[in-house]
C-alpha positions as CSV (number, residue, x, y, z in Angstrom):
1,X,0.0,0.0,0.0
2,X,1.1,3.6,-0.8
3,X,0.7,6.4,1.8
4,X,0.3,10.0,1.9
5,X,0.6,11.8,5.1
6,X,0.0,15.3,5.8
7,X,1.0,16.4,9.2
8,X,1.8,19.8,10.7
9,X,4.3,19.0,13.5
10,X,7.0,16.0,13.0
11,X,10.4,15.1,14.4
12,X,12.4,16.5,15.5
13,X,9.5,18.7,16.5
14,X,9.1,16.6,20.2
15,X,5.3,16.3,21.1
16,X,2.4,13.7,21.3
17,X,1.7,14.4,17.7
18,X,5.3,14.3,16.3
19,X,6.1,10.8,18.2
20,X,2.4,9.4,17.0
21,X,3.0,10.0,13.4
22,X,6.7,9.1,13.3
23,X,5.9,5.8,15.3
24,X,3.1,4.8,12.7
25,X,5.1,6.3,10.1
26,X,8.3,3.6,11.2
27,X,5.9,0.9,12.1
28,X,4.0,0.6,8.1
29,X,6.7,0.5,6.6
30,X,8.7,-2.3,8.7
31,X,5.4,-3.7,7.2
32,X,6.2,-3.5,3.7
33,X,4.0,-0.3,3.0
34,X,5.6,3.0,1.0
35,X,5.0,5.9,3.2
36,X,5.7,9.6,2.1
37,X,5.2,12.1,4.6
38,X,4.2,15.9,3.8
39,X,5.6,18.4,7.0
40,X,7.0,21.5,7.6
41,X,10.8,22.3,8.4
42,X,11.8,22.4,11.9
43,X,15.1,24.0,13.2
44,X,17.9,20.7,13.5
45,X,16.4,18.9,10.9
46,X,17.7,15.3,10.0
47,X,19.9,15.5,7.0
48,X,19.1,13.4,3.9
49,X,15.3,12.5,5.6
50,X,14.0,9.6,3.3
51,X,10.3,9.6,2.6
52,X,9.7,12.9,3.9
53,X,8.9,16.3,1.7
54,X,9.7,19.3,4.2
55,X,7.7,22.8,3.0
56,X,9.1,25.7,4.1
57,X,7.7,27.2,7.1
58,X,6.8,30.1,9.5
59,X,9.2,28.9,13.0
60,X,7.9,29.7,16.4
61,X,4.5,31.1,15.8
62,X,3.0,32.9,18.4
63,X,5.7,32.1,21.0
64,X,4.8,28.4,20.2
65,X,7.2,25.8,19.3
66,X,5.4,24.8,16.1
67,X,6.3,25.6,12.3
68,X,3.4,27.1,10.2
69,X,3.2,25.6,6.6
70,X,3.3,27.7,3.7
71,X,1.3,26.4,0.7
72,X,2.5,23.7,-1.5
73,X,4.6,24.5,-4.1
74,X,4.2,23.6,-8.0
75,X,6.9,20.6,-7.2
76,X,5.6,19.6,-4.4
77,X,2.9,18.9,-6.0
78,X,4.3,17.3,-8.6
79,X,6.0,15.2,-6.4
80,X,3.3,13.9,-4.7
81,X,1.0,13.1,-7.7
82,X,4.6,11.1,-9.0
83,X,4.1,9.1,-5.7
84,X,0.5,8.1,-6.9
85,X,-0.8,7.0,-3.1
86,X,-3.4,4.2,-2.8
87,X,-4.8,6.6,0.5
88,X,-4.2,9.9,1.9
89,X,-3.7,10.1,6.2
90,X,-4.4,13.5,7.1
91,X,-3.4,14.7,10.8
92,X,-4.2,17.9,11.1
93,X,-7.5,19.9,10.0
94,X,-5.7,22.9,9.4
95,X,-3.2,24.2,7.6
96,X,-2.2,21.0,5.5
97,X,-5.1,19.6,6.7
98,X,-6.7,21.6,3.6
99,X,-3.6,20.7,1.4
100,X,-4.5,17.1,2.5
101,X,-8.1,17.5,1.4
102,X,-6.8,18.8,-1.8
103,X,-4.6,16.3,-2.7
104,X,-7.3,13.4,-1.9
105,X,-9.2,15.4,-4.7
106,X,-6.8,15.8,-7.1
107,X,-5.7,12.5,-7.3
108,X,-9.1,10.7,-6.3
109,X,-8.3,8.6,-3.5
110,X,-9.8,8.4,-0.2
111,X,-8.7,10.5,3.0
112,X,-8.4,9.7,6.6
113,X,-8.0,12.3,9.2
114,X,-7.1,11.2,13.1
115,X,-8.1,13.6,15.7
116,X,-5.6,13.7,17.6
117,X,-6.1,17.5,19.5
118,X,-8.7,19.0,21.4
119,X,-8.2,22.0,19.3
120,X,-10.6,24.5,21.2
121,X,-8.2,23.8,24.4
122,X,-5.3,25.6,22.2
123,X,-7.2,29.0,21.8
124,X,-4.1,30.7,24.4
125,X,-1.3,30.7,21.7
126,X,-2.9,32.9,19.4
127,X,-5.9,34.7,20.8
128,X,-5.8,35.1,25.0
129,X,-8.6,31.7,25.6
130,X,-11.1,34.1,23.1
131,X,-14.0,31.9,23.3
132,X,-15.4,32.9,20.1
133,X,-11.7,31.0,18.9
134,X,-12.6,28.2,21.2
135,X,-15.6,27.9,18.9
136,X,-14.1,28.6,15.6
137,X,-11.5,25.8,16.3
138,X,-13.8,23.1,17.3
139,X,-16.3,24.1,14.8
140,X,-14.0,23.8,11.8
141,X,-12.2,20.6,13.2
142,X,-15.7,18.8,13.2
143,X,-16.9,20.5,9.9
144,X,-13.3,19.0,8.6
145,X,-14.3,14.7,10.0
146,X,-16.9,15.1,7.7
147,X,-15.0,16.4,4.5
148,X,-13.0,13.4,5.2
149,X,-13.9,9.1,3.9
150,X,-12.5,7.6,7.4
151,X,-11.8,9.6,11.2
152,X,-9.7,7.7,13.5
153,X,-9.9,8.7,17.1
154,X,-7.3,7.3,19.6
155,X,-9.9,6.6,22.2
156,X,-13.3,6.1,22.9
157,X,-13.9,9.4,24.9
158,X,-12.9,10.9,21.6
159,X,-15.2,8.8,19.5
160,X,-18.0,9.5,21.9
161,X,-17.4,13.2,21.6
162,X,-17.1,13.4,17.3
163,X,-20.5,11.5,17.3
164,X,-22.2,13.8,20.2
165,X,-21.3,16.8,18.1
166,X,-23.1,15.0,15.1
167,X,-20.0,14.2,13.1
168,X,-21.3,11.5,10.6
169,X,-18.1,10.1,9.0
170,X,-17.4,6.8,9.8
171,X,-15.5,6.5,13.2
172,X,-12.7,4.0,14.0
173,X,-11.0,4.0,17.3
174,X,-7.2,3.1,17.3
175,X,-4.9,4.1,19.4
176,X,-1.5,5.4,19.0
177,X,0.9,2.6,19.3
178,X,3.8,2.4,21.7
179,X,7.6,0.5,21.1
180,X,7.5,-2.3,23.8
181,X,10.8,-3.0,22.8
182,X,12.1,0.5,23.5
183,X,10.2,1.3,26.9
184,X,10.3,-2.3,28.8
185,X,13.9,-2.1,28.4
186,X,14.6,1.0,30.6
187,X,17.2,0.7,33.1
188,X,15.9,2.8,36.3
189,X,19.3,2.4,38.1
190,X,21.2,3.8,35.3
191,X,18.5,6.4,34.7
192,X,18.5,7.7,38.3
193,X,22.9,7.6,38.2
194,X,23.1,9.9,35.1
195,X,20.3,12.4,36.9
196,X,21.9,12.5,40.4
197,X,18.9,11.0,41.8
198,X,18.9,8.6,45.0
199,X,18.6,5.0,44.5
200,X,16.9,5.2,47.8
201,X,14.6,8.0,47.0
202,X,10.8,7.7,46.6
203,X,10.5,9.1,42.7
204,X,7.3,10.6,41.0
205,X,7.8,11.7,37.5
206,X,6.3,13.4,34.7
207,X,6.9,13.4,30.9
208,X,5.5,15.7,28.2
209,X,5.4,19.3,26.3
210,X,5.3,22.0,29.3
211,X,2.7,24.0,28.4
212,X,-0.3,25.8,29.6
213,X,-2.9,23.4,28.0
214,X,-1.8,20.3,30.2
215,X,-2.2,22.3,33.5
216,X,0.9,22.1,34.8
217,X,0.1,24.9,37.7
218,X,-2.0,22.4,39.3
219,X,0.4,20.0,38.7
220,X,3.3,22.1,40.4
221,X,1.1,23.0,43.4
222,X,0.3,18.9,43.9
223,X,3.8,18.4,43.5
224,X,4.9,20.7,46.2
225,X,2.8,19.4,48.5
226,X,4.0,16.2,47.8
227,X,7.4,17.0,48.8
228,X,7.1,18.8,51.6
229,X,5.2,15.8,53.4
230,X,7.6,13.1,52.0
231,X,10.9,13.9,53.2
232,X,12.6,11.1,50.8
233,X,10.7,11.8,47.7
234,X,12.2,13.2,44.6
235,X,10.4,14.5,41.7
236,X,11.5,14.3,37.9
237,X,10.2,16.4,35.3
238,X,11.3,15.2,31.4
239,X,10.5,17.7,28.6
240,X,10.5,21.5,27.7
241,X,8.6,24.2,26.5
242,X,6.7,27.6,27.5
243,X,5.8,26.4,30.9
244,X,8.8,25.4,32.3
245,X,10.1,28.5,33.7
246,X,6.7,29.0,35.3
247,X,7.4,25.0,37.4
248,X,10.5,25.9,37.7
249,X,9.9,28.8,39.9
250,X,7.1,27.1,41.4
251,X,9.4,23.9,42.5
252,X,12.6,25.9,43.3
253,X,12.2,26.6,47.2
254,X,15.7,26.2,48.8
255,X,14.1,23.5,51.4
256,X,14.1,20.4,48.2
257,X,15.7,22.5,45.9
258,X,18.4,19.2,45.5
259,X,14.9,16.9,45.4
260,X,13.8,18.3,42.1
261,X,15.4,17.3,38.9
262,X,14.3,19.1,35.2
263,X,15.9,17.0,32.8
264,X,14.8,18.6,29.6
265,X,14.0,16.7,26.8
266,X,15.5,12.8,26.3
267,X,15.1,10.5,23.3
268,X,15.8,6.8,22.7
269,X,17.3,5.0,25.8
270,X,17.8,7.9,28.1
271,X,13.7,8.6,27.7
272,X,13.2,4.6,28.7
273,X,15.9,4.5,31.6
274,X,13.9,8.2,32.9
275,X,10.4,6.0,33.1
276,X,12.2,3.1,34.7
277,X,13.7,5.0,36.6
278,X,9.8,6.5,38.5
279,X,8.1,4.9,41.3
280,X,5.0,6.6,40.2
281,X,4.1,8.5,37.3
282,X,2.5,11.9,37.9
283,X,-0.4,13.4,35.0
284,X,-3.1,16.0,35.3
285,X,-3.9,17.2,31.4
286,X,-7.1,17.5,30.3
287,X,-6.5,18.0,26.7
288,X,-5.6,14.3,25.8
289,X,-7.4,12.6,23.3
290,X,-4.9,9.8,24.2
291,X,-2.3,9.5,27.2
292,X,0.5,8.7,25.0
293,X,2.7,8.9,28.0
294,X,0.6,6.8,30.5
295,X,1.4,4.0,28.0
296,X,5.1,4.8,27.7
297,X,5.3,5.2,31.4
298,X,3.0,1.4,32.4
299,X,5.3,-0.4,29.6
300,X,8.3,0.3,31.6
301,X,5.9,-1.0,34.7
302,X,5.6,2.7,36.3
303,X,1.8,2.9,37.9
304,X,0.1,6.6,37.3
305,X,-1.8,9.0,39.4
306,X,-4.0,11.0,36.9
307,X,-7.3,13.0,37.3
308,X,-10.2,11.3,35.1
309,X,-10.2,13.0,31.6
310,X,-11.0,11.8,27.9
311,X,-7.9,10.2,26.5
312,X,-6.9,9.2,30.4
313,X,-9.7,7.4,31.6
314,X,-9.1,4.4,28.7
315,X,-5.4,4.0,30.6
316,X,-5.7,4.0,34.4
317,X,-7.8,1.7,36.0
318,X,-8.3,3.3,39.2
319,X,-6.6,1.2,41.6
320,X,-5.6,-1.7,39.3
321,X,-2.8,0.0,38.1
322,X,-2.5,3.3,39.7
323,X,-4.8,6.1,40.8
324,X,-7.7,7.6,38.8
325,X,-9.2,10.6,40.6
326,X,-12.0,12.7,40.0
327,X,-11.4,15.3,37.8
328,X,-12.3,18.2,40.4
329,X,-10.0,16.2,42.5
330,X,-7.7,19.4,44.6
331,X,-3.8,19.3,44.8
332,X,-3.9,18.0,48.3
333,X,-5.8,15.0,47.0
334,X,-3.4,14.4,44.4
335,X,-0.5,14.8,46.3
336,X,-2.4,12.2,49.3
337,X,-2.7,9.7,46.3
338,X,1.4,10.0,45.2
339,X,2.3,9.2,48.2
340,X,-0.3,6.3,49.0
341,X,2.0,4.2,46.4
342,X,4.8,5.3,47.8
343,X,3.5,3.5,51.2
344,X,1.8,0.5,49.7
345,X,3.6,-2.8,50.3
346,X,6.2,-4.1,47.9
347,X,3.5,-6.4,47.0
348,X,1.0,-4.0,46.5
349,X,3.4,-2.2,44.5
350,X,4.3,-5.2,42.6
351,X,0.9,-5.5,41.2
352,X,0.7,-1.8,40.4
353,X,3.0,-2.7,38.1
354,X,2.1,-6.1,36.8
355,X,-1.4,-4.3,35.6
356,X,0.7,-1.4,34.5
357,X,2.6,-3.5,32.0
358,X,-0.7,-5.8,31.0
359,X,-2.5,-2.6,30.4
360,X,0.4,-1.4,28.0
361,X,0.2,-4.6,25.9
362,X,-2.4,-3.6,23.9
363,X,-0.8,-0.1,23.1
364,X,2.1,-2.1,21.3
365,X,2.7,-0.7,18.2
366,X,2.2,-3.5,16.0
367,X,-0.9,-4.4,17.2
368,X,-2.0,-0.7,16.5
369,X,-0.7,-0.5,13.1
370,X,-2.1,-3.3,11.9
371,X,-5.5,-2.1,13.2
372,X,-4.8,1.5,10.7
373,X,-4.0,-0.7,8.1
374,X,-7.4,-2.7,8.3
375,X,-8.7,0.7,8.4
376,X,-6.9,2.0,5.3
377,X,-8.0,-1.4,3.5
378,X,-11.7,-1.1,4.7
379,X,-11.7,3.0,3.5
380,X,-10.1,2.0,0.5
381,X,-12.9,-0.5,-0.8
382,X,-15.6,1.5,0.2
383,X,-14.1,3.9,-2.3
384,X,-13.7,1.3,-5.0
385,X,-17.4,0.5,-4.6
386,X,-19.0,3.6,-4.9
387,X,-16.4,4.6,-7.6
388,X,-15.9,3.0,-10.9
389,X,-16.8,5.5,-13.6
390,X,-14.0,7.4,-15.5
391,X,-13.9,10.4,-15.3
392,X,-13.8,13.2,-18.6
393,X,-11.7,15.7,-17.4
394,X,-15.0,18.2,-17.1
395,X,-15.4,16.0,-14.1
396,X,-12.2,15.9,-12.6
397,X,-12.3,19.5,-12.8
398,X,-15.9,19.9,-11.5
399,X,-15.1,17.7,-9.0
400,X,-11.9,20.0,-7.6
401,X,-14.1,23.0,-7.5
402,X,-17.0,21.1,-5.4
403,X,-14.1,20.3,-3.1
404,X,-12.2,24.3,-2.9
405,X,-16.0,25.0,-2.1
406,X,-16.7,22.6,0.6
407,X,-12.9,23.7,2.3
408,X,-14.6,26.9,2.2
409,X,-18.0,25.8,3.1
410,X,-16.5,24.5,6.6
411,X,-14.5,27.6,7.4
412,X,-17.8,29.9,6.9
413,X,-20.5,27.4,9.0
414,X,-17.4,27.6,11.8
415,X,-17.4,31.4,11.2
416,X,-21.0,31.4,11.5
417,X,-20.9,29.1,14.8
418,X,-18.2,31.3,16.8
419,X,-19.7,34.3,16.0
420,X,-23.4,33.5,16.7
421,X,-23.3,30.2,18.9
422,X,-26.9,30.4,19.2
423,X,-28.0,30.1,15.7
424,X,-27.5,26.4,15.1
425,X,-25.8,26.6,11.7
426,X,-25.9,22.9,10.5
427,X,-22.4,22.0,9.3
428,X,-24.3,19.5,7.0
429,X,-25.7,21.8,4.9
């Protein structure tokens, strides 16, 4: 099978996203399948990428660490109808979400979009949390599952929500896949040496972006409390971005300054050794559509403490293998439930991570790649069916302009919605 897949953020760009699209990206085509990936350039780019078309791009936008796409160029394009794809992936609903969409026309094959963001949870980067953006962005991402043949959502609170906001496309729910391989073969001891951390030392860790959508200031506040009534915890933080000077200064007090430990961002082995390395892994985002990291973190056999959110809820097991707490749960609770693993029995703790590393099992990454693929197949033949005529090229043409108009179509029934929320504008129409 031949892919096309349009994504707006890719590695080296480090995020949920990035490491989804890369995984399933690595994981077709140690199955055999061509993959050609459409993405914007990012600073310390791999040289010589294979399979990848970079378009130039606007760096840093609004303070973010994202690239904005600029249109496709007339080679670009010519490029991607030379690679003649059997199905076009589509990753974003923006930007070359539309290029995407355009493509799928051109060429007449079938797209597929995941939803992988809570878009409307994004709004601060570019407009202060306007809530007539809030609108606009989840107005145009469901307007966009219906322009598309196939919507894969990476967990059933994400399903649930495209169909009770009347998105009609057919839904499939897959997961993003995990490397077994890479994350149950951490090392915790040689994790904890090469970050001056305590073998001894009770550790709760968190891995991710830092930034303001995963709310990390209620994180920080849990976190403090957590220390100050467990004299031989430690805490880990792994990753980067606009928030960390805000949890820095928030976990700097010169009482634990030497129990606190911002690692930045680690790849490969040193990510894996950082996870075997926790006791407990620490997570309060609402924003997920999937906990990409509560997998990462249960493969190596670290338990989680998390507040019940969509995206979450499908991973922790409350008490099976970690905590699930209720989403108005307070810091004080969250920093009670940290340290109740931390005083469980070895064998309690043992079985924390027994279910930890059961749950993960079904996260591998083969197993979800060959459920996309079943999905590409079934999209594909659906297609095939209802296709079947050829085409003069006063169709093809036709057809290209129904499509430019539905792109449009979407962006002024989202218009309409933000601006008047009351009016029911029926994106169907």
């Amino acid at each position: 099978m031949k892919i096309l897949m349009f994504t707006n953020t890719y590695t080296p760009h480090v995020g949920g996203v990035a490491r989804s699209v890369s995984e399933l990206v690595a994981g077709l085509r140690r199955g055999g399948d061509d993959v050609l990936v459409v993405a914007p350039v990012f600073d310390n780019m791999p040289e010589n990428e294979s399979g990848v078309l970079r378009m130039p791009a606007v760096q840093n936008f609004a303070g973010s660490d994202f690239s904005v796409p600029l249109p496709l160029s007339r080679s670009l394009a010519g490029e991607i109808e030379s690679f003649g794809p059997d199905i076009i992936h589509s990753h974003h609903p923006f930007l070359l979400g539309d290029a995407a969409l355009r493509a799928a026309s051109t060429l007449d094959v079938p797209v597929v979009f995941t939803h992988h963001t809570r878009y409307e949870l994004y709004g601060h980067y570019v407009a202060q949390d306007s809530d007539l953006l809030k609108r606009l962005a989840l107005s145009l991402s469901l307007g966009y599952c219906d322009l598309c043949d196939g919507v894969i959502a990476p967990s059933q609170s994400i399903a649930d929500f495209l169909i009770d906001h009347d998105v009609r496309t057919p839904i499939a729910v897959v997961p993003t896949g995990v490397d077994v391989a890479c994350f149950a073969g951490g090392v915790g001891t040689r994790g904890r040496a090469a970050l001056a951390i305590p073998a001894e030392a009770f550790l709760a860790g968190h891995v991710g972006r830092l930034a303001p959508e995963k709310n990390l200031d209620f994180l920080s506040s849990a976190l403090l409390l957590f220390l100050r009534q467990n004299s031989h915890a430690h805490v880990l933080i792994v990753g980067d971005g606009p928030s960390r000077p805000a949890m820095e200064r928030a976990l700097s007090h010169e009482e634990f300054s030497d129990r606190v430990h911002f690692a930045g961002v680690l790849k490969g082995a040193a990510l894996a050794d950082a996870y075997a390395a926790m006791d407990v892994f620490a997570f309060s985002s609402f924003s997920e559509t999937q906990g990409l990291v509560l997998v990462e973190a249960m493969t190596a056999g670290c338990p989680v403490v998390a507040l019940n959110a969509p995206g979450v809820r499908e991973v922790v097991a409350d008490k099976v293998n970690g905590r699930l707490l209720p989403a108005d749960a307070d810091a004080a609770g969250f920093a009670a439930a940290l340290a109740e693993i931390g005083g469980a029995r070895e064998k309690r703790r043992q079985a924390l991570r027994q279910a930890a590393r059961k749950t993960a099992a079904a996260f591998a990454i083969d197993v979800t790649v060959a459920r996309t693929r079943a999905y590409y197949q079934r999209i594909i033949g659906e297609r095939r069916r209802r296709s079947g005529v050829a085409e003069s090229l006063w169709m093809r043409v036709r057809r290209l302009i129904e499509r430019e108009m539905d792109i449009v179509g979407n962006f002024a029934h989202a218009a309409a919605d933000a601006i008047l929320p009351d009016s029911k504008v029926d994106k169907h129409d």
